[in-house]
N, C-alpha and C positions, 0 to 999 in steps of 0.2 A: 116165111119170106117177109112178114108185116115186121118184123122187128126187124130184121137191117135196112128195107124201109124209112124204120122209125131214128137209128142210129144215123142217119147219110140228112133227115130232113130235117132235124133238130140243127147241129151247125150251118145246113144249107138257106134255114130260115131265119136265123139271124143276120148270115151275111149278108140277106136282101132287102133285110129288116131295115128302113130310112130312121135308125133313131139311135142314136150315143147312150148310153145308161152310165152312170155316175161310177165311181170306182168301187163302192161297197155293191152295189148291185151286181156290176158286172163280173166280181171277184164270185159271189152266189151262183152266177149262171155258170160261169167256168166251174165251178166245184161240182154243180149238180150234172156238169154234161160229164167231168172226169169221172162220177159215181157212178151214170149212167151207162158209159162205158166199161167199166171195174165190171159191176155186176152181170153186164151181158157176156160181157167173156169169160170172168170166174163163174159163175155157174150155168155155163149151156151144158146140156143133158148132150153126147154120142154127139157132139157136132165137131166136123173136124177131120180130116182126110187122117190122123195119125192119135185120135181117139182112144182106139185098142191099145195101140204100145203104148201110150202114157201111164195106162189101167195096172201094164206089165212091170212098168216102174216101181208104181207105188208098191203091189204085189210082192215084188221081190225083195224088198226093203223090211218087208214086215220080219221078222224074231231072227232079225240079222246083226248080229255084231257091227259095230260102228270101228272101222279101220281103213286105212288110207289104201292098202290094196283092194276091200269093196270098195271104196271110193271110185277109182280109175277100171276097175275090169269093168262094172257095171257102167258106167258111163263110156267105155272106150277112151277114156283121159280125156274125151272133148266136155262135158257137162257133170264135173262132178258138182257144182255149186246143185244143179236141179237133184242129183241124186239125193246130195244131203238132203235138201229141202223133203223130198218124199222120204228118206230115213225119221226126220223126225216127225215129219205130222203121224207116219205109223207107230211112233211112240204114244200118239195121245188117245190109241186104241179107239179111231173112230171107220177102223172099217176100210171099203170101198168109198166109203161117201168123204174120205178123206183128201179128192178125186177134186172134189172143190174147193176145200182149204187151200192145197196144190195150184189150182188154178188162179184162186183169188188175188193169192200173191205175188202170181208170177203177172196178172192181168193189173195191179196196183203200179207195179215196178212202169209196166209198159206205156198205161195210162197217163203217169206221172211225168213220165220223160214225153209223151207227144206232147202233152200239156204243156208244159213249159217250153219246147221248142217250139210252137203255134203261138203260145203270146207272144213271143219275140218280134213272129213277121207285123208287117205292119198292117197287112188286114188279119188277126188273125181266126176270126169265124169262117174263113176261106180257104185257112189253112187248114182247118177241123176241119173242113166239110169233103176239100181233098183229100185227108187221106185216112176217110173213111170206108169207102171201097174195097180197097186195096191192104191198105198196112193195119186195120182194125179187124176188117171182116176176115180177107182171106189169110193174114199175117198173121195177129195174135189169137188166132181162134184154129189156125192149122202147125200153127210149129210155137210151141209152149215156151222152150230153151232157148230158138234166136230170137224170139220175140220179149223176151225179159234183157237179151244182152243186146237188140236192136233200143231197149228203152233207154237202159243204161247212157247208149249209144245218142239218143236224143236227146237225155239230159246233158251229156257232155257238150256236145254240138250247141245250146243252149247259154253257155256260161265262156264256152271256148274264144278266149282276148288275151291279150298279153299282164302276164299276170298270173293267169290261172289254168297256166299249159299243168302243173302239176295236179290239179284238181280234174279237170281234163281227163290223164291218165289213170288217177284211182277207179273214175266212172270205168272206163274202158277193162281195166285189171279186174274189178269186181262183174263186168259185165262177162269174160272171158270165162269164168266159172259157170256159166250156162251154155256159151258156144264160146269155143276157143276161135272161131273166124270174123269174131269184132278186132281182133287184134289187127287186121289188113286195115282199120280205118287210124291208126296211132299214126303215121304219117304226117296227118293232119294238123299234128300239136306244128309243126315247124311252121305251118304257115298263121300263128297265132297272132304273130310281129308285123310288123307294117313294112319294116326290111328284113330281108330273107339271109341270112348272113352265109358265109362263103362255104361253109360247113356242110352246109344242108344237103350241098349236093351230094358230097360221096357218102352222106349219111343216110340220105335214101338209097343212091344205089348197095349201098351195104345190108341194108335190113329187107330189100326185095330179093338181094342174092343168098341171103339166112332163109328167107320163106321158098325161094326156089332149090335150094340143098337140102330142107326141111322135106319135100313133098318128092323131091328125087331119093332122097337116104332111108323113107321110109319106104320102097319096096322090096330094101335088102332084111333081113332077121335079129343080122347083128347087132341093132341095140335093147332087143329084151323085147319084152309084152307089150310095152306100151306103145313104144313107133308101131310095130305090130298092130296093134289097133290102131294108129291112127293111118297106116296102111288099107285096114279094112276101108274106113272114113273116106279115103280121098277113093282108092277103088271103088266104091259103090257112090259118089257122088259124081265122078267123072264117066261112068258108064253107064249112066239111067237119062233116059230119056223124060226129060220134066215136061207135061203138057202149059202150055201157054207161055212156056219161058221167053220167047220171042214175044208176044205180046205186052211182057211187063216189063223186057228192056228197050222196047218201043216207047212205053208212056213214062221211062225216066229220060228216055233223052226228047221226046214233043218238047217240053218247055223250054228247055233249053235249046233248042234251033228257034221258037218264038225269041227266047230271051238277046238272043244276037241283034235283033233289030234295037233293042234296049238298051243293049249294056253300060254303056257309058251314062244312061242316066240310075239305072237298076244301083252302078258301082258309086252312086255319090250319095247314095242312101242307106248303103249294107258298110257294116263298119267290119262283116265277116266277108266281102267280096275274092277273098283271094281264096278261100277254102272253097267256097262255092265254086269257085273258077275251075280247080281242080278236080272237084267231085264231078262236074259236068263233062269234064275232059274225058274224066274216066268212063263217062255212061255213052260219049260216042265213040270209044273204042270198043267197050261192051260190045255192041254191034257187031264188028268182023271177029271179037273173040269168041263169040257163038258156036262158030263151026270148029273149037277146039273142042269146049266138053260145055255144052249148053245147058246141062244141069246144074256146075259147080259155078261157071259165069251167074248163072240166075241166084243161086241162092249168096254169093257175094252180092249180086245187084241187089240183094232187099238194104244195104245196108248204103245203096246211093237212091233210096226210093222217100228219102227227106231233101231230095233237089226239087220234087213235085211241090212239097208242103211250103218251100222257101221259094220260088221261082214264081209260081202259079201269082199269090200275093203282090208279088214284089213287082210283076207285071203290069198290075193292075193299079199298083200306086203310083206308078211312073206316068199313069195316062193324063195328060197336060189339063181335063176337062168333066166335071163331074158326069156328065153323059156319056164320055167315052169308059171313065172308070165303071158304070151302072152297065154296060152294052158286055164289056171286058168278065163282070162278075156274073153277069146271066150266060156267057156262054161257057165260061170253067163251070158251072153249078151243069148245064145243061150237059155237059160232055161227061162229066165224072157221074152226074144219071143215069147215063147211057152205058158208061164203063161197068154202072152196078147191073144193071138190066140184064147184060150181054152175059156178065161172069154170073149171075146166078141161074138166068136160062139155057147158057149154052155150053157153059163150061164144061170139060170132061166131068172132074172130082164133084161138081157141086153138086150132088146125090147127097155127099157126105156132110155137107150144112143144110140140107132143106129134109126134113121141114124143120124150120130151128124150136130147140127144146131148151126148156131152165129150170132148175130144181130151186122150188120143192114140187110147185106144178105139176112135173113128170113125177109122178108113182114108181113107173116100172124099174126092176131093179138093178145095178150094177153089174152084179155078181149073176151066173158065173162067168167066168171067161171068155172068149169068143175060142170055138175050140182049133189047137194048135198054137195059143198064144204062151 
């Protein structure tokens, strides 16, 4: 439990920290907190509600011919980028322990995109420190695949201004080869422009009526194996009961009912305020979309849970008076504490991160299998 801990009070002590450090300085401490992160995720030992089947990834990848039908069966056409990733580290004949290579990279991708989306805000050791919790701990340490195309997803969110809707979309296309449901945040590029142009409308409603004939056409046969499995995919996401999923579509839309009292001063200091505007739209309709399939809402909602990292900040920059900004950052550090307390004491899953392990430390071995897997 000391190392997530140690992960939540490293950015939480600087945000409280009274002191500016120079730009080579504080380019170091960024670097060593991204490392710090990298290393906690790519190599935790058995930590992670989904542990096993990653193990079955790599596993099945090993003295397998490399072709675009294993690509898609084994992944179900949603994550073949992770597939390949585990095909080739089992080329470099390291094993089980290859379980970490796997991880490191996928924890790189994710690290790199928070990182860069937190320097952006304008506090951004406050950004870190939020959304450590949640998008570090229980995110890229329990789903491998949406947490590399959530990174992706935060670099893009990062750079996304007009100009670089194109650059935008490569992030998102390349994120899409680990989970094919970053593609619901491409929308977004349209609101890159400062005028929305007359387009946009039927352009959205056209690409949500592709994603709603997408997820209706695949529970007929007729188009081959692969709707097929992405039939399995939405059947088994729409029909599991996710524990806490109401809780973490609770704490993307908190700041934004905060941020309403704000907005107008929040909007003359974000030069991305209409994409915000939007993602926050969509986290309180989250809410009543619950009681449709509160599993497949939840796990879209990981990909509106950078309204926390961008809002929390942006709140606090707006306060007219350096006292009220210091009162503002003690009570987000004191609440997202809380938020860690709660999820690792009480959680259902959190069995399956405590007690946290990281290799090489841990001895015991990979191998074999968990039986059944």
């Amino acid at each position: 439990m000391l190392a997530y801990w140690v992960l939540f009070l490293v950015p939480a002590s600087m945000a409280l920290l009274p002191v500016k450090f120079d730009k080579n300085i504080d380019n170091i401490l960024w670097a060593m907190a991204c490392l710090l992160g990298i290393l906690a995720i790519g190599l935790r030992y058995q930590v992670g509600g989904d542990w096993d089947p990653y193990l079955v990834f790599l596993d099945s990848a090993r003295g397998v011919d490399l072709s675009l039908n294993f690509l898609l069966d084994a992944s179900y056409g949603n994550a073949t980028g992770y597939v390949l990733l585990n095909w080739a580290v089992s080329q470099l004949g390291l094993g089980a322990e290859g379980i970490y290579v796997v991880n490191t990279f996928c924890a790189t991708i994710f690290m790199v995109g928070l990182v860069k989306y937190c320097r952006k805000q304008p506090m951004p050791w406050v950004a870190l420190a939020v959304a450590m919790p949640y998008l570090v701990t229980a995110v890229s340490m329990g789903y491998s695949r949406q947490a590399v195309a959530l990174g992706f997803f935060l670099w893009g969110l990062s750079i996304l201004r007009e100009g670089n809707e194109l650059k935008y979309f490569a992030l998102l296309f390349l994120g899409s080869f680990f989970h094919l449901s970053v593609i619901i945040m491409l929308p977004l590029i349209l609101f890159a422009r400062e005028k929305i142009q007359w387009w946009f409308y039927p352009a959205i409603g056209t690409f949500f009526a592709l994603v709603g004939y997408m997820f209706v056409s695949v529970a007929t046969p007729r188009f081959g194996n692969l709707v097929d499995n992405y039939s399995i995919i939405l059947e088994y996401t729409a029909t599991r009961v996710s524990a806490g999923a109401e809780i973490r579509t609770y704490l993307n839309a908190t700041p934004v009912l905060f941020s309403l009292f704000f907005w107008n001063r929040i909007k003359k200091i974000s030069t991305d305020y209409k994409v915000i505007q939007w993602m926050a739209l969509a986290s309180l309709i989250a809410i009543p979309a619950m009681s449709v399939g509160a599993t497949l809402i939840d796990r879209l909602g990981l990909y509106l849970m950078p309204l926390q990292v961008a809002l929390w900040p942006r709140i606090i920059a707006v306060q007219r008076n350096k006292m009220d900004r210091s009162l503002w950052i003690s009570m987000v550090i004191v609440f997202y504490a809380l938020v860690l307390f709660v999820w690792l004491n009480f959680a259902v899953h959190a069995y399956a991160w405590l007690p946290y392990r990281f290799f090489p430390v841990s001895s015991e071995p990979i191998y074999p299998f968990p039986e059944g897997m």
